[in-house]
C-alpha positions as a LaTeX table, in Angstrom:
\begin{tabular}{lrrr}
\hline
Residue & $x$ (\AA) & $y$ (\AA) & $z$ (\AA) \\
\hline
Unk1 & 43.96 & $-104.78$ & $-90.94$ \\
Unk2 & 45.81 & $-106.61$ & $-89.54$ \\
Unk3 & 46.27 & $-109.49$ & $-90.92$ \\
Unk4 & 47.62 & $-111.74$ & $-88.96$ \\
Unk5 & 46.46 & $-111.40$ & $-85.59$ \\
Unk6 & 44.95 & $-113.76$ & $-82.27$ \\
Unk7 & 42.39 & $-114.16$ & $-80.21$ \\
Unk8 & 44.20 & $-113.97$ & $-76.97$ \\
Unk9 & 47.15 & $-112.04$ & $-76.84$ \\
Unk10 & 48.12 & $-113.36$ & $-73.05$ \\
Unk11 & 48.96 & $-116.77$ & $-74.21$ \\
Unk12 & 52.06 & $-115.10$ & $-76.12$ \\
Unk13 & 55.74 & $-114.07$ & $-75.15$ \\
Unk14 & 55.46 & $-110.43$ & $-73.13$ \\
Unk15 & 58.42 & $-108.10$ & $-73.22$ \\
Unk16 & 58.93 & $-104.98$ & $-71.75$ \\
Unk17 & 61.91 & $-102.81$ & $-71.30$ \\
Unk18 & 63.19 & $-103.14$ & $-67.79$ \\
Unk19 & 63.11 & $-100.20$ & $-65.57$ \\
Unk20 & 66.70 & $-99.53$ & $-65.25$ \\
Unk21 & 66.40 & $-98.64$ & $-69.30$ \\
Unk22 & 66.83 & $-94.94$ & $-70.76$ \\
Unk23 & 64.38 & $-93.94$ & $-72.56$ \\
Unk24 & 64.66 & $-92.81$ & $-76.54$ \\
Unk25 & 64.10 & $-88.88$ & $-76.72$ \\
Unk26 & 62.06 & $-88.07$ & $-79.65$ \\
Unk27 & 64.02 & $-85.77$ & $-81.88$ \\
Unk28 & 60.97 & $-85.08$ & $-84.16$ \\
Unk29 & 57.66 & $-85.81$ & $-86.03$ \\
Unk30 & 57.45 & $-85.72$ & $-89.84$ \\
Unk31 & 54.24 & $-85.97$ & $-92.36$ \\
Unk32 & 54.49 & $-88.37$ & $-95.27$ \\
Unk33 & 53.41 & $-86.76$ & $-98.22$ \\
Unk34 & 51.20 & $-88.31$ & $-101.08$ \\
Unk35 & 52.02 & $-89.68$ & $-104.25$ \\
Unk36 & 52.06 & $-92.10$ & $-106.82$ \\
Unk37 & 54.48 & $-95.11$ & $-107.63$ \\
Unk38 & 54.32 & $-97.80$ & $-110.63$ \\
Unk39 & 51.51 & $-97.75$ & $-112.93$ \\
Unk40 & 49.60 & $-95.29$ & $-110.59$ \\
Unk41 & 49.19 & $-96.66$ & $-107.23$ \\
Unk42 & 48.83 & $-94.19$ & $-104.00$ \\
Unk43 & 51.57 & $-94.15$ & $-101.84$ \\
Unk44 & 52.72 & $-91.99$ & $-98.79$ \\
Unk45 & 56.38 & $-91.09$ & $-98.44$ \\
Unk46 & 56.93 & $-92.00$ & $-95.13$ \\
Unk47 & 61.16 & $-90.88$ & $-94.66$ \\
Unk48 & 60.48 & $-87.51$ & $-96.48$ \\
Unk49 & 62.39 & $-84.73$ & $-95.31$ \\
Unk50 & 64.09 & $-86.51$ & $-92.58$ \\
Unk51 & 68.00 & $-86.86$ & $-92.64$ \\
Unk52 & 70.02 & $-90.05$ & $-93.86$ \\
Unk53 & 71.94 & $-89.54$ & $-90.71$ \\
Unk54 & 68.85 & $-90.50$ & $-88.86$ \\
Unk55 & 67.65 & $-93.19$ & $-91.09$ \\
Unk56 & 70.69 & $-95.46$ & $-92.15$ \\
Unk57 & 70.69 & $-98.73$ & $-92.99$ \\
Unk58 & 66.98 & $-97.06$ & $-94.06$ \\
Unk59 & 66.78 & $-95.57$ & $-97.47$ \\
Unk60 & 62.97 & $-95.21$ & $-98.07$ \\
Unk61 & 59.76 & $-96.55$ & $-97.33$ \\
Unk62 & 56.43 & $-96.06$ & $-98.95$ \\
Unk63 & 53.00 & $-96.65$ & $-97.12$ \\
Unk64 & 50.62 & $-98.39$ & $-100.45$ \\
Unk65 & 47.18 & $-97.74$ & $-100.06$ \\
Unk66 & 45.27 & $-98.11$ & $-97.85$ \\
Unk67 & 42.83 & $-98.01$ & $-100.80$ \\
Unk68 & 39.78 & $-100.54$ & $-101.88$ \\
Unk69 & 40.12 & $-100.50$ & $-105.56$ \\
Unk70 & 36.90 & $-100.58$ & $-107.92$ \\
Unk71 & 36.71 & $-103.69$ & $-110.51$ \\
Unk72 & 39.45 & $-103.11$ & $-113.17$ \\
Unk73 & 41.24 & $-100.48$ & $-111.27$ \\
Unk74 & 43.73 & $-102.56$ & $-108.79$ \\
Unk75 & 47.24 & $-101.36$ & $-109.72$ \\
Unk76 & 51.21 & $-102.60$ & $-109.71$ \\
Unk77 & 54.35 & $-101.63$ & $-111.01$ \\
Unk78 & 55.76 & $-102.24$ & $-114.77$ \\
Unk79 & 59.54 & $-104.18$ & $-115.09$ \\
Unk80 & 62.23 & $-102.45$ & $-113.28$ \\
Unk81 & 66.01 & $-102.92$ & $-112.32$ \\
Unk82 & 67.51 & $-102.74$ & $-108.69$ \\
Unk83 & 70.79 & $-102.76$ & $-107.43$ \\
Unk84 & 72.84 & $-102.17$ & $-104.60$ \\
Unk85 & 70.14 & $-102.93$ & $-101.55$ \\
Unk86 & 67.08 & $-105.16$ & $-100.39$ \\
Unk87 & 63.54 & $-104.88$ & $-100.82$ \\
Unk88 & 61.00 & $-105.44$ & $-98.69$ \\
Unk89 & 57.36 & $-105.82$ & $-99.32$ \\
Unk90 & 54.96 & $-105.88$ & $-96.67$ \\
Unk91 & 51.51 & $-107.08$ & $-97.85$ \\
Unk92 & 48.67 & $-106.47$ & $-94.80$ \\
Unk93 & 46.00 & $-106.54$ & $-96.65$ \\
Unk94 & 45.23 & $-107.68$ & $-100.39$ \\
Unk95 & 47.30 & $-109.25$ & $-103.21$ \\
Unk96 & 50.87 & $-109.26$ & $-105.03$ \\
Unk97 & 52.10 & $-111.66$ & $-107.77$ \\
Unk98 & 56.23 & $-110.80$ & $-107.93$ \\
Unk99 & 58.65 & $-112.44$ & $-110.73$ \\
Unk100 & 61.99 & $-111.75$ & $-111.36$ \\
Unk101 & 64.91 & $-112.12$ & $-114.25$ \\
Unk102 & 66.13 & $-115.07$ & $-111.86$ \\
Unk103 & 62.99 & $-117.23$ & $-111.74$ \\
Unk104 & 62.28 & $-115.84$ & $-108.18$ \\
Unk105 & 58.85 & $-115.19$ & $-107.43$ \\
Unk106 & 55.60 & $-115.48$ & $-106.19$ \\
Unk107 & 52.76 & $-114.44$ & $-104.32$ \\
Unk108 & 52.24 & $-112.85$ & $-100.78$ \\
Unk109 & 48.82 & $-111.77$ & $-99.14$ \\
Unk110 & 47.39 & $-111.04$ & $-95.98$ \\
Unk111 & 50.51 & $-110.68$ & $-93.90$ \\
Unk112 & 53.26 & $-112.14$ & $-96.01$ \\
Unk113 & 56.29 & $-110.36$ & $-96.59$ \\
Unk114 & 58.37 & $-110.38$ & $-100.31$ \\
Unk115 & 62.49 & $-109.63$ & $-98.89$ \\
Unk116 & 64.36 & $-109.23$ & $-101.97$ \\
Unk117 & 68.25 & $-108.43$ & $-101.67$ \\
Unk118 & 68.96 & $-107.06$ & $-105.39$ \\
Unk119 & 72.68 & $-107.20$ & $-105.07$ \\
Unk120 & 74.24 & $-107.15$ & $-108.27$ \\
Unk121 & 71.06 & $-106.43$ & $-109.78$ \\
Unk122 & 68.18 & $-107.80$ & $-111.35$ \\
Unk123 & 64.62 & $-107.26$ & $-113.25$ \\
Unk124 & 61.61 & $-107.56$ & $-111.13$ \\
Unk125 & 57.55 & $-106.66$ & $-111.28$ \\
Unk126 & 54.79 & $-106.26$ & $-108.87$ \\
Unk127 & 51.08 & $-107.06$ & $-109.94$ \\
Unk128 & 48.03 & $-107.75$ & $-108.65$ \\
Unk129 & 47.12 & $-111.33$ & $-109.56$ \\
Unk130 & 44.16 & $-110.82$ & $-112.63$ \\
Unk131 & 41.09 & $-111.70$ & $-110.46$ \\
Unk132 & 42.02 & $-109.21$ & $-108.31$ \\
Unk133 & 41.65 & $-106.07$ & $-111.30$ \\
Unk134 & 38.85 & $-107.80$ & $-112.76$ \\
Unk135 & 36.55 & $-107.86$ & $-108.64$ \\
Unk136 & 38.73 & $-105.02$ & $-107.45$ \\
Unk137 & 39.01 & $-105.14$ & $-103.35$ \\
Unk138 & 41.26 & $-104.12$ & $-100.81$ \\
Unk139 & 45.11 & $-103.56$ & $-101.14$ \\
Unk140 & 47.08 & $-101.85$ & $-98.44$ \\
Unk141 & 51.24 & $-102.20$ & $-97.24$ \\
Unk142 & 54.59 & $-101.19$ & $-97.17$ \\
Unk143 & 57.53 & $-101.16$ & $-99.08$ \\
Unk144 & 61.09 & $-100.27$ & $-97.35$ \\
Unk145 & 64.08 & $-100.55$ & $-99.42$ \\
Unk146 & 67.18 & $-101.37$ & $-96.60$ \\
Unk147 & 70.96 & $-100.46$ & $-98.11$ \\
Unk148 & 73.87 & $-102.78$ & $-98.46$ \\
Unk149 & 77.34 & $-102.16$ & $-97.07$ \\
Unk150 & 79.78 & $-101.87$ & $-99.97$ \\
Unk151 & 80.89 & $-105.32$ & $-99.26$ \\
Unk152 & 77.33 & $-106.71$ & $-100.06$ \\
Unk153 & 76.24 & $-104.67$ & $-102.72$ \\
Unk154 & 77.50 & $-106.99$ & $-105.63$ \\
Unk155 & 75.85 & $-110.32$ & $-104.05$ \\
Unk156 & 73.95 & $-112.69$ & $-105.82$ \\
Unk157 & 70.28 & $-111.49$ & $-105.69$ \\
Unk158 & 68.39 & $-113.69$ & $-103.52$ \\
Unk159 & 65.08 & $-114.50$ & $-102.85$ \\
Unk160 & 62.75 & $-114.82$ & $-99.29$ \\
Unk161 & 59.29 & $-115.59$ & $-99.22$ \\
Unk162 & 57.94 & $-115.16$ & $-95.40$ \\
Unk163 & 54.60 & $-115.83$ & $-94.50$ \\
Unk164 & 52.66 & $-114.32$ & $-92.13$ \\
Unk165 & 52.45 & $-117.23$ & $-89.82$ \\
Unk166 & 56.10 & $-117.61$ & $-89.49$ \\
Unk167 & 56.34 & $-113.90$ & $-87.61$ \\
Unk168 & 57.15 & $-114.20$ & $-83.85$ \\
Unk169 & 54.35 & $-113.00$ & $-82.19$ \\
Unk170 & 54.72 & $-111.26$ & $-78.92$ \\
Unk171 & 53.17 & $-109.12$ & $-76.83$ \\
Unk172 & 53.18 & $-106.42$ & $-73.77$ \\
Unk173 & 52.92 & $-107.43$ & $-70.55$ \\
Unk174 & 48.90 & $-106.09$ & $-69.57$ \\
Unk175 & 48.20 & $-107.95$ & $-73.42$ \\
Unk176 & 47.10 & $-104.75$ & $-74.48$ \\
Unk177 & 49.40 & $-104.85$ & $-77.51$ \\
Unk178 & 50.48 & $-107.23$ & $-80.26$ \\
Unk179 & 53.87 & $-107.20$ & $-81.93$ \\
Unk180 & 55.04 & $-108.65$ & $-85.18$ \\
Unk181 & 58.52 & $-109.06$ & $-84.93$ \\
Unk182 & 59.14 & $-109.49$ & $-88.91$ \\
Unk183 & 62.91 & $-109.43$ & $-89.34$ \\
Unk184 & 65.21 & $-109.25$ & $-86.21$ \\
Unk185 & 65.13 & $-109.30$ & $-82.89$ \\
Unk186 & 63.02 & $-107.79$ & $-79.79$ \\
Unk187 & 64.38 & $-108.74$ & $-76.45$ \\
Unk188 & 65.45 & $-112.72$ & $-77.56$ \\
Unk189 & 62.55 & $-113.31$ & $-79.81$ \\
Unk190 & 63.89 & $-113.68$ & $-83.46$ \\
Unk191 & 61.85 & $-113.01$ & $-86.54$ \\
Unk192 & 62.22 & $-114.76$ & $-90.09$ \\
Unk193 & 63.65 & $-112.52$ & $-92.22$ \\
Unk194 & 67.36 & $-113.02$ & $-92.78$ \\
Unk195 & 68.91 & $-109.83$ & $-93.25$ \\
Unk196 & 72.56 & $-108.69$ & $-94.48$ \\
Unk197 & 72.41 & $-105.38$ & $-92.65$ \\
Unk198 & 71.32 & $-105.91$ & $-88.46$ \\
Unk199 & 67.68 & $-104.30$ & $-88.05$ \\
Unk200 & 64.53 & $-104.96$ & $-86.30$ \\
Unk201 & 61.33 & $-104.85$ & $-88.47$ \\
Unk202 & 57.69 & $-105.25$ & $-86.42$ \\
Unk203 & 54.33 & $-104.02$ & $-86.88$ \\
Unk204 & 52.55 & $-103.28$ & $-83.44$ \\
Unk205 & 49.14 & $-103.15$ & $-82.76$ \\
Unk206 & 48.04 & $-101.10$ & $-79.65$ \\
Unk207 & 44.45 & $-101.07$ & $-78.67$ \\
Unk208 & 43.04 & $-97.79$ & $-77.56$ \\
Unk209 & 44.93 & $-96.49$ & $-74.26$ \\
Unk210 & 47.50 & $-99.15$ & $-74.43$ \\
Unk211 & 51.55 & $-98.59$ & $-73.98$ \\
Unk212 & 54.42 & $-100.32$ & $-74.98$ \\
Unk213 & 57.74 & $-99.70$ & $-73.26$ \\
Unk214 & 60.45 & $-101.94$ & $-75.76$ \\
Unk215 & 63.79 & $-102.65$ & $-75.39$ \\
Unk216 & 65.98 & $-101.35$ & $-78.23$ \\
Unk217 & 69.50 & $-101.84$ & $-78.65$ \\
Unk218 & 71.66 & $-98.82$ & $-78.37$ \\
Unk219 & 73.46 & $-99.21$ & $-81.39$ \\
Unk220 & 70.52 & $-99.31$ & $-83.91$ \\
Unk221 & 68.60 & $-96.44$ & $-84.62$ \\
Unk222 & 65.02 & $-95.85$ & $-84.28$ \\
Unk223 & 62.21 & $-94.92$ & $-86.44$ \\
Unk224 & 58.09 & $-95.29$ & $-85.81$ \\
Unk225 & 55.68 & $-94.77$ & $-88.92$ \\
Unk226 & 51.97 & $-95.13$ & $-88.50$ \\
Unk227 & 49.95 & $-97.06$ & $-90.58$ \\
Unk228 & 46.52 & $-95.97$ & $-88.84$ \\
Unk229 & 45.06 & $-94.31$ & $-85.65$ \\
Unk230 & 46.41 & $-91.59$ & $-83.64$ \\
Unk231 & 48.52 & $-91.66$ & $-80.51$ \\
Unk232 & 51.88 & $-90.42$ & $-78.88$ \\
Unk233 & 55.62 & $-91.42$ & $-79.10$ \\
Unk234 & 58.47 & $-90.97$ & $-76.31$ \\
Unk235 & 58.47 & $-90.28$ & $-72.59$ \\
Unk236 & 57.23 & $-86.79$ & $-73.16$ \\
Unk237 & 54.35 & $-88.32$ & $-75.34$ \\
Unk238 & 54.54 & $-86.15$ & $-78.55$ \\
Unk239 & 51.18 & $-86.43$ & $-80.83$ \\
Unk240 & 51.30 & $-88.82$ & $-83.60$ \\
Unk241 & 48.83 & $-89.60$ & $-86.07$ \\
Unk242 & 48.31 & $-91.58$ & $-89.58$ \\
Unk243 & 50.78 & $-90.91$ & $-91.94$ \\
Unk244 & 53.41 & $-89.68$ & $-89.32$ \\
Unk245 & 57.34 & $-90.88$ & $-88.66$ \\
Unk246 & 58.57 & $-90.11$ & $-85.33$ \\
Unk247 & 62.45 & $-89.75$ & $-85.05$ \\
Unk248 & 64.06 & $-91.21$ & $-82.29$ \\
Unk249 & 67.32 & $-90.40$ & $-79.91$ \\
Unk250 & 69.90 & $-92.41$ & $-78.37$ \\
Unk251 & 68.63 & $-94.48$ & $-75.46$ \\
Unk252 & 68.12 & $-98.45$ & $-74.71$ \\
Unk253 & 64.07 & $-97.89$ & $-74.64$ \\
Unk254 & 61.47 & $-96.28$ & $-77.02$ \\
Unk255 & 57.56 & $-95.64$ & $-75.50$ \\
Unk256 & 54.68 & $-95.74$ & $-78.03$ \\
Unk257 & 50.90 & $-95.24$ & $-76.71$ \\
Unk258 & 47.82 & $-95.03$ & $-78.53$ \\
Unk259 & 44.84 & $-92.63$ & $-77.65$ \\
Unk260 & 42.03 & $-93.64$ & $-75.93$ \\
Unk261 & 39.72 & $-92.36$ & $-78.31$ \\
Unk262 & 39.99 & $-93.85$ & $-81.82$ \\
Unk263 & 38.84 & $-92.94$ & $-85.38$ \\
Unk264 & 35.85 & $-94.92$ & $-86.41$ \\
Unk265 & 37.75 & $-96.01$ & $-89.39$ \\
Unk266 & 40.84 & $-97.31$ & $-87.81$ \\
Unk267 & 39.49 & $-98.71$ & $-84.08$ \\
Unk268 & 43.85 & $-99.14$ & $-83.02$ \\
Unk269 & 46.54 & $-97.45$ & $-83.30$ \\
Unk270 & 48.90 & $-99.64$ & $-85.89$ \\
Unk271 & 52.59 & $-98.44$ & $-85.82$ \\
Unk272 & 55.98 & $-99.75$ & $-87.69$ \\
Unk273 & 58.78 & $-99.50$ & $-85.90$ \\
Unk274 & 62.53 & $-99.92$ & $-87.30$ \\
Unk275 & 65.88 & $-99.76$ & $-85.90$ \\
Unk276 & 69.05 & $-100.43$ & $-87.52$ \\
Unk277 & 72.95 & $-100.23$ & $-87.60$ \\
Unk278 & 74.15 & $-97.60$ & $-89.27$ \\
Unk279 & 76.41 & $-98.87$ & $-92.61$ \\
Unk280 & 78.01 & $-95.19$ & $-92.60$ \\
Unk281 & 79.14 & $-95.59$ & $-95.56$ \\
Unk282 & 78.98 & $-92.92$ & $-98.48$ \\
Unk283 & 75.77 & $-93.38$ & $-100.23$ \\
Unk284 & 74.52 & $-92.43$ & $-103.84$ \\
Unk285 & 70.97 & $-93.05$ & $-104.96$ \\
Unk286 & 68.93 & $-92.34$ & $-108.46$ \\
Unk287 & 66.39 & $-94.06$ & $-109.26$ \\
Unk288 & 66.61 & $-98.05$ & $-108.91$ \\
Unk289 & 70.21 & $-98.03$ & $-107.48$ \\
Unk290 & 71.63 & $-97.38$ & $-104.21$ \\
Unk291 & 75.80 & $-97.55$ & $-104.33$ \\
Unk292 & 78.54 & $-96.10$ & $-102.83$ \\
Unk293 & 79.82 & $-93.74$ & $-105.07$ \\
Unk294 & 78.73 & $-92.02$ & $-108.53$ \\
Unk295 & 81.34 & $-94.29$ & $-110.57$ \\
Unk296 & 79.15 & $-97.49$ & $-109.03$ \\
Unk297 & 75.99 & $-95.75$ & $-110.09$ \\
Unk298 & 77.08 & $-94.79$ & $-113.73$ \\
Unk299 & 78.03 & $-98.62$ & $-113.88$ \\
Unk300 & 74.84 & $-99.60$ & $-112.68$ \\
Unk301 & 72.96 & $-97.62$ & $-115.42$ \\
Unk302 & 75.36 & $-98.91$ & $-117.79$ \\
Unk303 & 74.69 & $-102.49$ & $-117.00$ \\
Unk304 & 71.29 & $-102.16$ & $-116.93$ \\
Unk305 & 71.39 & $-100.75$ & $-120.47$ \\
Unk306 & 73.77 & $-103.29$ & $-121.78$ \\
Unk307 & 71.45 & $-106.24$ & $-120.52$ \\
Unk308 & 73.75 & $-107.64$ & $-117.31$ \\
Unk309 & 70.91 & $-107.04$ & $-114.99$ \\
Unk310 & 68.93 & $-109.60$ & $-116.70$ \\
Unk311 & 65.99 & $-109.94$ & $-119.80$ \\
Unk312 & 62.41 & $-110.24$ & $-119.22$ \\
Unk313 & 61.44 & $-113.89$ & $-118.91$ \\
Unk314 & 58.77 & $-114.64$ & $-121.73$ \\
Unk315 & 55.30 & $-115.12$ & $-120.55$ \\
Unk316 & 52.72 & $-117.03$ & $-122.57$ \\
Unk317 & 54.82 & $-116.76$ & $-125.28$ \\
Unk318 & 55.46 & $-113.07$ & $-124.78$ \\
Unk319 & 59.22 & $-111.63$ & $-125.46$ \\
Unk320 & 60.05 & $-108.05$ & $-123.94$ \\
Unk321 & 59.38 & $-106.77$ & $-127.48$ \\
Unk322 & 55.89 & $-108.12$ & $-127.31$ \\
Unk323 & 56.60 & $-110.75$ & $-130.19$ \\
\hline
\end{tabular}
């Protein structure tokens, strides 16, 4: 980590917030817990026990890894339905092979990001590619599932495959910081990913003692989640360490800093931050679907049962019932 990176970070875009800017309170600091997702890969919870309120469009995200996998162990996730949001998969380091029940698919390493929008609903499945489990190696990233607004829940599923050279690349203004802007925007500079719902996506990098002042719209919210390293968050520079989400206020500015000393094992501070506008919309989750109310969800779980969401394409003359 990370994957996609330069040598010289002065020869890119600098943004700063301007002075004139309030800056983002920070309401609070949460710790991801661990766990296990799919077929038994480790995974850190990063929105648990924070409030909706404070995360919407946001419904979830899930740190995977970081974790360097022994031959035969490397891990994914089994066929699954989704419906009712987007998905997006964040690959920084290591390999993914996705297919779904529309032909969509593909692979995404090393700074590539998978954005799925399920809509009505589909089948899809996650794997490592098979000379990945049989060398084992490295697999760390993220996967944040974004809602839909009721009007875009029932869209056709579609398909983005973003690589990690197509991210703007920006930075602060002493270069002591570089920014990913993934989806969204950061003061002009437009990422790739095409989004229904209006967010901002970016994985920072901030070298030990460095400082980033952004600019942040006032009608999204704000969220930071760290990926590795230690350092602080807001104006009043709250603590914040691996496996952290800081919450932000209102304001047109967030601050993020990383320490000057670093752990041996991470020698930055890396940090995703997200901002969004809130759907507010009523919201019911289970499972694979996110809808607006529990009449859309039984429907969903109906479909899904009845075969609407799609069949498992065969593979080398597999069938779902293995014939």
């Amino acid at each position: 980590m990370p994957a996609v990176t330069v040598d010289n970070p002065l020869t890119l875009p600098r943004v700063a917030a301007t002075a004139d800017a309030v800056a983002r309170p920070v309401l609070g600091v949460t710790t991801a817990p661990s766990g296990f997702e799919g077929e038994g890969f480790p995974v850190r919870r990063a929105f648990a026990g924070i409030h909706y309120r404070h995360l919407d469009p946001f419904i979830m995200m899930d740190q995977m890894g970081e974790v360097d996998y022994p031959a035969g162990a490397p891990k994914g996730t089994p066929w699954h339905p989704h419906r009712g949001f987007e998905t997006v998969t964040y690959i920084i380091d290591g390999t993914f092979i996705h297919q779904d029940s529309n032909g969509g698919g593909g692979t995404i390493t090393n700074g590539d990001t998978q954005w799925m929008t399920a809509g009505s609903g589909l089948l899809h499945i996650e794997t490592p590619p098979e000379s990945l489990v049989k060398s084992g190696g490295l697999f760390h990233g993220l996967q944040l599932w974004v809602n839909l607004p009721a009007k875009d829940k029932m869209k056709d599923p579609r398909y983005q495959d973003i690589r990690g050279g197509q991210v703007q690349l920006l930075t602060s203004p002493d270069g002591g910081a570089l920014l990913r802007v993934i989806a969204g925007e950061l003061d002009g500079h437009q990422g790739p990913g095409v989004t229904h719902t209006p967010i901002t996506m970016i994985h920072a990098t901030l070298a030990p003692g460095a400082e980033i002042t952004l600019p942040w719209s006032e009608e999204y919210n704000a969220l930071a989640y760290v990926l590795a390293g230690r350092g602080s968050v807001g104006a009043e520079r709250r603590p914040i360490h691996l496996g952290q989400t800081a919450v932000f206020g209102s304001g047109s500015s967030l601050t993020v800093r990383a320490d000057e000393k670093q752990d041996s094992n991470a020698p930055d501070l890396e940090v995703v931050l997200l901002g969004g506008q809130p759907i507010r919309e009523p919201m019911v989750h289970y499972g694979p679907f996110v809808m607006n109310t529990r009449e859309e969800l039984q429907q969903a779980f109906d479909d899904f049962q009845k075969g609407r969401l799609g069949t498992i394409p065969a593979v080398h003359g597999m069938s779902e019932g293995g014939l």
